[in-house]
C-alpha positions in Angstrom: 4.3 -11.8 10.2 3.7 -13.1 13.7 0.9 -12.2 15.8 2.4 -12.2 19.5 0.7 -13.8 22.2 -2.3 -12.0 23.7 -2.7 -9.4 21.1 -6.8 -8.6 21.0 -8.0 -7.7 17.5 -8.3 -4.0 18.5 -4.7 -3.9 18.9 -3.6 -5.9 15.9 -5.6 -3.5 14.0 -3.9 -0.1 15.4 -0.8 -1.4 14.9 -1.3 -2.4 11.4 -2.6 0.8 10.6 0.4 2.5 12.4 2.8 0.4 9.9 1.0 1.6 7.0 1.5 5.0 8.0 4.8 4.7 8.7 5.0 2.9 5.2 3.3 5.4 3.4 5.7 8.4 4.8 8.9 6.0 3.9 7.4 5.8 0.1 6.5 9.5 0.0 10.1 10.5 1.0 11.9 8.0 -1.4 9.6 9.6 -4.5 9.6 13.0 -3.6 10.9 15.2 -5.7 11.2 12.2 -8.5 10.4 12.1 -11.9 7.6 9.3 -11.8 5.1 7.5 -14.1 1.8 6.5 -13.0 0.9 3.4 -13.9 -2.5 1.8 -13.5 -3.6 -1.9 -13.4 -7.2 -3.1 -13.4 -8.7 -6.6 -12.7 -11.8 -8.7 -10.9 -11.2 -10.1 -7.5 -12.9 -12.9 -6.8 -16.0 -11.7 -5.9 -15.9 -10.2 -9.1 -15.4 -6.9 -8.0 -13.5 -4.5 -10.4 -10.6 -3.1 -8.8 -7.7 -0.6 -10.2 -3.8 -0.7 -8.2 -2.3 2.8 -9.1 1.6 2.8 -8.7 4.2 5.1 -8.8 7.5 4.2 -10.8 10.6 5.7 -10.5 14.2 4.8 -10.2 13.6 1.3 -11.7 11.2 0.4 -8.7 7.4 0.7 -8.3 5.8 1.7 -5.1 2.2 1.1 -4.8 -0.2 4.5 -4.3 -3.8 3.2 -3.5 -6.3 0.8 -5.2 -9.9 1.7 -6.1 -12.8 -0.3 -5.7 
């Protein structure tokens, strides 16, 4: 993605956090009302951090949930 011309870091931020919204309510509505499985997946980042992904399948597709850290 692009970062247009004379977009401050405040601004960038909001409207990445705006798409992730908007991201999150498209996944909700496609696995609502779904029969899904949960599926979790652990590893170290590199600052060896453990982290866990949590993902919702359904319909032959995975949608990511959240990860934990």
């Amino acid at each position: 993605m692009c970062i247009p011309n004379g977009m401050r870091r405040k601004e960038l931020s909001l409207a990445v956090t705006k798409l992730g919204e908007r991201i999150r309510g498209m996944v909700a509505t496609k696995v609502a009302g779904a029969n899904i499985t949960m599926a979790v997946d652990g590893w170290s980042n590199t600052r060896h951090e453990k982290m866990v992904n949590v993902i919702a399948l359904t319909g032959g597709k995975a949608y990511y949930v959240f990860v934990l850290h």
